[in-house]
VEXVEXDREN-897890 format. One line per 2 residues: number of its first residue (from 1); their letters; for each residue x, y, z of C-alpha. Coordinates in steps of 0.25 Angstrom, whole numbers. Layout:
NUM) a) X:Y:Z; ...
//
This chain:
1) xx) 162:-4:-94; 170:-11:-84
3) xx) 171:-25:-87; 162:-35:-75
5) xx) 162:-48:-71; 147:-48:-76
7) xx) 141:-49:-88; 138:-36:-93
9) xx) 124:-39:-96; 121:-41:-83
11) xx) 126:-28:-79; 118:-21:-89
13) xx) 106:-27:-83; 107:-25:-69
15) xx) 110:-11:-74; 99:-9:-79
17) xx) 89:-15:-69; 96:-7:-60
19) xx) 92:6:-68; 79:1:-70
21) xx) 77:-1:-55; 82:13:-53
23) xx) 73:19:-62; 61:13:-55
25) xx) 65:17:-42; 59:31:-43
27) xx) 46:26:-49; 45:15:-39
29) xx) 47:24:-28; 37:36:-30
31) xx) 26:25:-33; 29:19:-19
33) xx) 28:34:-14; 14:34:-21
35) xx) 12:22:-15; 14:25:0
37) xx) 7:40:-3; -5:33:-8
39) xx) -6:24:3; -3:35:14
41) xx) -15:44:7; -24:32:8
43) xx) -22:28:23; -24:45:26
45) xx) -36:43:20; -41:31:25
47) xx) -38:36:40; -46:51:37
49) xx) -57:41:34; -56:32:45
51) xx) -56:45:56; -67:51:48
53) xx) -77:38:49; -72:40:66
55) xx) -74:53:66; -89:51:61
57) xx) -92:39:68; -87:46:80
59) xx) -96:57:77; -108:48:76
61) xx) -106:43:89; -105:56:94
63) xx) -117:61:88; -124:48:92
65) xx) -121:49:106; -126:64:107
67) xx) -140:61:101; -141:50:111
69) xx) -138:59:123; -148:69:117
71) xx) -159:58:114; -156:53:130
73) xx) -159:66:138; -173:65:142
75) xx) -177:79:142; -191:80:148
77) xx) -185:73:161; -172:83:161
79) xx) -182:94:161; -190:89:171
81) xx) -177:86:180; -172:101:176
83) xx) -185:106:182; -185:98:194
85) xx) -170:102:197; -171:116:194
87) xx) -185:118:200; -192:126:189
//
């Protein structure tokens, strides 16, 4: 070993942190990947739910409007009208 200015222990130890961070790199980095998977999975499944409580409310609304023009039409006077009008 060539001979340094520093104390050798301190080598050694910088050393060896240095090879401890290293080692954790691959660890660190597939859990951040878990991480970000995880999180992209959950806002997929918030957003199907969200479009799926629009989609139903939209539904309703549609349904609702169409019995009200059903419950509207007044059908005695529109066949009375239809009579008049077609002269049967």
């Amino acid at each position: 070993m060539l001979p340094t200015p520093v104390n050798s222990y301190i080598t050694d130890s910088v050393t060896q942190v240095n090879t401890k961070v290293l080692g954790d790199a691959p660890a660190i980095a597939m859990g951040n990947l878990y991480q970000a998977t995880a999180q992209a999975l959950a806002n997929a499944a918030h957003n199907a739910v969200a479009g799926q409580q629009q989609t139903n409310i939209t539904a309703q609304a549609a349904t609702t409007a169409g019995v009200t023009t059903l419950y509207s039409i007044d059908t005695a006077t529109d066949a009375v009208g239809t009579t008049k009008i077609l002269g049967v």
